[in-house]
Structure formats: C-alpha cells, structure tokens
N, C-alpha and C positions, 0 to 999 in steps of 0.2 A: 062130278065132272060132266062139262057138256059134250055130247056126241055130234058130230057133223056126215051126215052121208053125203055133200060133195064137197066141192074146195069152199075155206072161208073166205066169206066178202070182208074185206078189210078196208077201212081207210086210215089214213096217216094225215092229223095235223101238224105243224110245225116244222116241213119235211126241206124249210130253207136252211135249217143249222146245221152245223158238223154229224149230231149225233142222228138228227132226223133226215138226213139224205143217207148217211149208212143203214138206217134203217129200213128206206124204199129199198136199198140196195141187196138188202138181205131178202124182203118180203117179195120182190121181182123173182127172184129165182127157188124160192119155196116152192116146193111140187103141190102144196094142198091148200094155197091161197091165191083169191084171185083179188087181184087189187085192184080196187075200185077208184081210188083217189088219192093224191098227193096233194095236201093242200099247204097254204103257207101259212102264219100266226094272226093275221088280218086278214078281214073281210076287204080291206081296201086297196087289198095287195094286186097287182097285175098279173094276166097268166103270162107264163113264160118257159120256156126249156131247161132243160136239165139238163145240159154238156156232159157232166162227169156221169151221166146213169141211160146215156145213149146206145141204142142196142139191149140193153138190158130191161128199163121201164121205156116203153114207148109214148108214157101220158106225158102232159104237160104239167108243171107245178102250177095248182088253180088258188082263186081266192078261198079263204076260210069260209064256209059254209055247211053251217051246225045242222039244217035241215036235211042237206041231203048224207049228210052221217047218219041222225037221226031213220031215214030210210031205207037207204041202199047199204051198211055196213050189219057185220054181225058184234064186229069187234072194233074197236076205235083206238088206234094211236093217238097217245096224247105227248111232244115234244116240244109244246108250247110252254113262255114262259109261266110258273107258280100262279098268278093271280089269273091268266086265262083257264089255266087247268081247272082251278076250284071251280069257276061256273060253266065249262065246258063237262066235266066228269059228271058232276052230281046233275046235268040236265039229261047226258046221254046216259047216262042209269037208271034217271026217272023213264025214259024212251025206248028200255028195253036192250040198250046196247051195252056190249060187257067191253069195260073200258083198260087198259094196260096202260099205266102213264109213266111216263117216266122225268115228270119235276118233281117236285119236293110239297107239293100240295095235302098229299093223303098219306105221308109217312108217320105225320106225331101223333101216337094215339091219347094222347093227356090233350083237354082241352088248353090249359092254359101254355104248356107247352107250344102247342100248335099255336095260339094265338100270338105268344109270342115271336117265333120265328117264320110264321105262314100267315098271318092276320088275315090273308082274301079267304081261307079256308073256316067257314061258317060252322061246318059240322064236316061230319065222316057220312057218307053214304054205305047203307046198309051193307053186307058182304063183303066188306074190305077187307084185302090180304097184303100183307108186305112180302115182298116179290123176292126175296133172299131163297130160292128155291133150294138149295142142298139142306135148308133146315124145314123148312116148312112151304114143301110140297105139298101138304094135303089139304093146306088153307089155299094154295093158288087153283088147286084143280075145281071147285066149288066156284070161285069169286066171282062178282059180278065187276068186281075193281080191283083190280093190282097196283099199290105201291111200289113199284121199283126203287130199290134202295139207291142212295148216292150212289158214284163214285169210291169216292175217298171211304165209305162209310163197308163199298161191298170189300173192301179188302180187309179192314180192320177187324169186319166180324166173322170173314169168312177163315182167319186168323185167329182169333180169339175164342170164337164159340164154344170149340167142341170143350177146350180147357176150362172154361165159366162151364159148363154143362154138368163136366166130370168131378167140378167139384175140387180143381188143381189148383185154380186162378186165385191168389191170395189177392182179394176184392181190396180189401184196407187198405194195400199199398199203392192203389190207384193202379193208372195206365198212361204209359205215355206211348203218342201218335206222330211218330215224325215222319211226313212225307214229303214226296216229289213227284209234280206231275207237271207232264206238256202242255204246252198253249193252248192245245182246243181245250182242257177241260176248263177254260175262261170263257168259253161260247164264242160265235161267230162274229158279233158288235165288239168295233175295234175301239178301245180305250191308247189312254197313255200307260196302261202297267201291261200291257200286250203287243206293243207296239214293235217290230223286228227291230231298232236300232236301241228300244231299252232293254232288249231280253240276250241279244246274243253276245256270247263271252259270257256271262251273269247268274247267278241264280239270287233269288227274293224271297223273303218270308212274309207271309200274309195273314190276317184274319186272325192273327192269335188272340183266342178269349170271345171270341165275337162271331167263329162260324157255325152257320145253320148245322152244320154234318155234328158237331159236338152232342147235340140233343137226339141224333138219331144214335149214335153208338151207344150214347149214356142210355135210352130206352131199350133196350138188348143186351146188355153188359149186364146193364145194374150197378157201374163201379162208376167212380168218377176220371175222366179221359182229359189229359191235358192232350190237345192235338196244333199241332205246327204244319201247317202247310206252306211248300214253297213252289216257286215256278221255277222250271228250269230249260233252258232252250232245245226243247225236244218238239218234236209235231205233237205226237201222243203216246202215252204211258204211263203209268202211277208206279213209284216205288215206294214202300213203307217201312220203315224202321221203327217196330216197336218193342219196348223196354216194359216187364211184368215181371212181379214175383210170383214162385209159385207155394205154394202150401208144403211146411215141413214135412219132409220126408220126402218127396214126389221125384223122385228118377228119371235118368235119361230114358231108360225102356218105356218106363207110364206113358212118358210127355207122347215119344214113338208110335206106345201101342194105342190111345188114346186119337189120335191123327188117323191112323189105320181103321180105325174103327168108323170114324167119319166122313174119310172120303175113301177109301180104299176100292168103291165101285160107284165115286160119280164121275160122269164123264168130262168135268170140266175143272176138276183142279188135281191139280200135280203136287205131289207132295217130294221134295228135293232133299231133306233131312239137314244136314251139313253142307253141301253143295248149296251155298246161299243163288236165290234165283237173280236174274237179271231181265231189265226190260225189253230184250232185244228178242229175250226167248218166248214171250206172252205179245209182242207188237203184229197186229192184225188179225188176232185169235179171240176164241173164247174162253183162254183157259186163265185160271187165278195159279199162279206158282207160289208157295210156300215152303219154307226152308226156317232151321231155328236152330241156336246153339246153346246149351245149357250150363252156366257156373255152378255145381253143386253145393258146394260151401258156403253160396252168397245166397242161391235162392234164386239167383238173376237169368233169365229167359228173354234172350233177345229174337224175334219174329223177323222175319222180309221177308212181304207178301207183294206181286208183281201183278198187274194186269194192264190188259187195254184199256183205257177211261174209257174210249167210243164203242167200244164193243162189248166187253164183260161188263163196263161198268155204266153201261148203256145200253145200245143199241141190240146187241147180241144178248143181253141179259132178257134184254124185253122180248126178243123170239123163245128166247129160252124156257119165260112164264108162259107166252104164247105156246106152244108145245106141250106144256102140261097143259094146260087148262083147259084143251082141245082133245085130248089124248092122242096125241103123236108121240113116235120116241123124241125125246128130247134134243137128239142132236142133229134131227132136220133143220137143215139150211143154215149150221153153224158148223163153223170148224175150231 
C-alpha cells in the first residue's frame, strides 16, 4: 500500500460522461485529494464549464492531455472510452502514475479472452488488480492499475462470490443473470435504443450471447452465466434477478451464515435476507443491496442484487479502490 503524507494529486480523464462528471463530483469534495485536472476523452476537445459541478470543482473541463497527467498527477482516472484506456493506462504506468480506470480495458486476464472482447488491449501492465474490493482488497492496496469491475458484473459477483467461495454454488447448473438497468448505463452518446420517446413506457432486452460483462463474471465464477440485460426507463440503477442451484444439502442458515461472513463488516453492502432490495433504496449511494429466497426441495436460490450503475458500479466504486490503495478508511467521500 502507498502512503501519502499530503493530499493526492489527481486527475480525471473522460470527466464529460455521466459516470466521469460523478466522479469529479466525488474527488471535489474528498478531504485528501487535490485535483489537479478534469479532462475530456480528446485532445481535440474544447475547454469548457461544468454547470452541474459549479461551486463544487471550480476547474474548467480541459482537452485530454496525457503529458501533463504524466506530470502533475499521483493517480489518474481513467473514464475514457476501452481503446483510449489500453494506451492511456499502460503509458501512465510506464510514467510512474498509479492508474484507477474504470472501462473494460484491463479486466480479462486470459489473453485470448481479452482479445476477443477488448482487442485495443495489447497486454496487461504489470501490478494489475480487479477493483471488486470486498474480495480482493489486498491486490488493490499494492496496484499500480485498478480494473474496475463492470456495472452489470459488480452486482452479479458481489452476489455470487461468497457462495462460489463456500463451496455452495452448484457450478454445473450454470447461472442465470437477468437484469435491469437505467439509461445512463448506455453512456452519455445518444443512439436510437436511448433515445426518450423509444424508452418510456417500455423496457428492452439487449446483448444477449454477445455482452462483454459475460466474460468478466465467467472469469470469477468459473460457472458458465447465461446474462440478459434490459433497459428500463429509469435515470439510473441496476436490478438483478439471479437464478442458481445450490449444492445438496445447503440450508437456509448456511446460504445466511455464509453472507454474514462476507459482508457482515463491509461498509458498502447490505445484506436484506427476505426483504428482497429495491432500487430506490441503493439510488445515489454506494451501497450494493442483496436479498435471496431459498426453495429447499428444488435446490433453487433466487438472488436481487441492487445498486447505482454511476456510483457503486462506477464512479463511487473507483473512490472506493482509490481509498484503499492510498490507505484512507474506505468510506471517505462516499456515502
């Protein structure tokens, strides 16, 4: 773990999207970082203001420039799209900067994996950690690179884990991932499948058999994950619906004590048992809500796991590796 005797120099690329203006929004009022830059995902971009982070960041959003990252940062936000990430990360690593990203650049640790669903991603720079911190805390405190987990992917596993862990999760019967999430977790470029008159009233199923998050649960699992994503006319929120067997014999107490064992003292997920969670109660938070019911006669274990996409499954996740890896308590500048 690195130690800082003043505030960190920070900067943030890609601070025009949803997930990367929450993220200035966060590092503004962090007691122990001083922010040095807000930049956009082009060098060809214009400077311009931040309306929504007025009073809060006083900077301007500037062009992308990798040099004065290189310089003046200790640590670098990465919020830039997958193929700027890969030669944005592994150049500010070569440069001494410890990097937190949060696209999908440096999560597939299988080459061919990665190639297939990340092709701008060449290799993995040295010190890489996947940024899922209730499991693996102690690869983020070291890192010189944090993978931040998907979205879609931090609720599934922060879901699933401890059950894969313990040795409950009947792997052969697969996993099924049925979710629902808000418009921003589409990013800030408006298409025709985001568009306000094709989404409200509505919800959509997308990407089935073909999303990138498939390959990051299936690397942590180990099981194979059938996953359905849908959109649903929300701002932002993820709800998950998943369907597992568990291992003959395995009781409502296990499934219980099992959970308790895993998060019963992290600060960021809630564990609701029966009381299935809802997205209203996780909207503008850092916390992952979990909730599960058990058939015991079938075997059948149905999960809903709740979070913010921009925050837990984003933005707030990335302060969160940021805080370990710095040794702050972890729940600086996050609620």
């Amino acid at each position: 773990m690195h130690s800082y005797s003043q505030t960190v120099r920070v900067g943030v690329a890609g601070a025009t999207g949803y997930a990367g203006q929450e993220l200035v929004g966060l590092l503004a009022r962090h007691p122990e970082v001083d922010l040095r830059a807000a930049m956009s995902s082009t060098a060809e971009s214009a400077v311009r203001p931040m309306p929504r982070l007025a009073r809060v960041f006083e900077g301007s959003l500037e062009p992308l420039n990798i040099d004065r990252l290189k310089k003046d940062v200790d640590i670098a936000f990465l919020a830039v799209p997958e193929q700027a990430a890969a030669d944005l990360g592994t150049a500010l690593v070569d440069a001494g900067v410890r990097v937190i990203d949060l696209s999908g650049a440096f999560r597939i640790k299988d080459d061919a994996q990665r190639s297939k669903w990340y092709p701008a991603t060449k290799s993995m720079p040295a010190g890489a950690a996947y940024g899922l911190v209730e499991h693996f805390r102690e690869d983020v405190k070291d890192a010189q690179l944090v993978a931040c987990p998907g979205c879609y992917p931090t609720a599934a596993l922060l879901a699933l884990l401890p059950l894969v862990k313990a040795g409950l999760l009947d792997v052969s019967a697969g996993v099924i991932v049925d979710a629902k999430s808000g418009i921003s977790g589409a990013g800030r470029t408006p298409s025709d499948r985001t568009h306000f008159s094709e989404n409200h009233g509505s919800v959509s199923a997308y990407g089935i058999f073909n999303h990138r998050h498939v390959a990051e649960m299936q690397q942590e699992l180990g099981a194979e994950v059938t996953f359905v994503p849908h959109l649903v006319p929300l701002d932002r929120g993820i709800l998950e619906t998943i369907y597992v067997k568990l291992t003959p014999g395995t009781t409502a107490d296990a499934v219980s004590s099992t959970f308790e064992a895993a998060y019963g003292k992290e600060p960021f997920v809630r564990l609701t048992g029966d009381a299935l969670p809802e997205i209203k109660h996780v909207a503008w938070t850092n916390f992952c809500d979990i909730g599960w019911r058990l058939e015991p006669g079938t075997r059948r274990l149905v999960l809903v796991a709740c979070l913010d996409n921009l925050i837990k499954g984003a933005a707030g996740q990335a302060l969160q590796n940021f805080n370990v890896a710095c040794g702050f308590d972890e729940r600086t500048g996050l609620r």
